[in-house]
C-alpha positions, 0 to 999 in steps of 0.5 A: 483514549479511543481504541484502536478499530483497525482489524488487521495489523499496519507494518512499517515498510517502505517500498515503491508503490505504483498507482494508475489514475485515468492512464497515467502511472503516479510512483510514490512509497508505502509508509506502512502495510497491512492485510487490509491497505496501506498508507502511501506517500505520493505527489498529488492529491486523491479523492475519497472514495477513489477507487485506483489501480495499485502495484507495490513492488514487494522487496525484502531489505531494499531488494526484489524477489525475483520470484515474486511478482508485483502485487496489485489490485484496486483500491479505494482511497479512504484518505488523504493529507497533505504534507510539509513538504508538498507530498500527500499522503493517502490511506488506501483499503484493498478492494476484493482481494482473491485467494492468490493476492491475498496469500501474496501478501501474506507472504510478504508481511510474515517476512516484514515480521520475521525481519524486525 
């Protein structure tokens, strides 16, 4: 059995994930979230090494915060999978967060923790 080499802890949410590609805005769903990346259903495929513009719309059971804004960033594509029913799903790394993005979603995954 291989160990497990994540280094940050991957939390099962579902919310809306926005991801521009040359202009054009694909809307898919997170599967899962860490302080790292996530994994993101979506209905095309993407490259490795892709870098995107990524918007998650943070909710907490199904709702938005009206306090908090869409977190975005670049991210890369790390890989992607084709699914049974013709989705795709994609393991994306945040690239460069700042201090503000990353507390950002801190916040949103010490909800995600509080709540399960």
């Amino acid at each position: 059995m291989q160990p497990n080499r994540r280094q940050y802890t991957r939390y099962q949410v579902a919310v809306a994930a926005e991801i521009e590609i040359e202009g054009e805005t694909k809307i898919g769903e997170t599967r899962d979230v860490s302080l790292g990346g996530a994994s993101v259903s979506i209905d095309c495929q993407l490259e490795e090494e892709r870098v995107v513009e990524l918007a998650l719309i943070l909710t907490e059971d199904g709702i938005e915060d009206p306090d908090e804004e869409p977190f975005e960033t670049r991210a890369k594509v790390i890989w992607s999978a084709p699914c049974d029913d013709g989705r795709f799903v994609i393991g994306i790394r945040f690239v460069q967060l700042g201090d503000e993005k990353t507390a950002q979603l801190k916040r949103f995954i010490e909800a995600m923790r509080n709540n399960n």
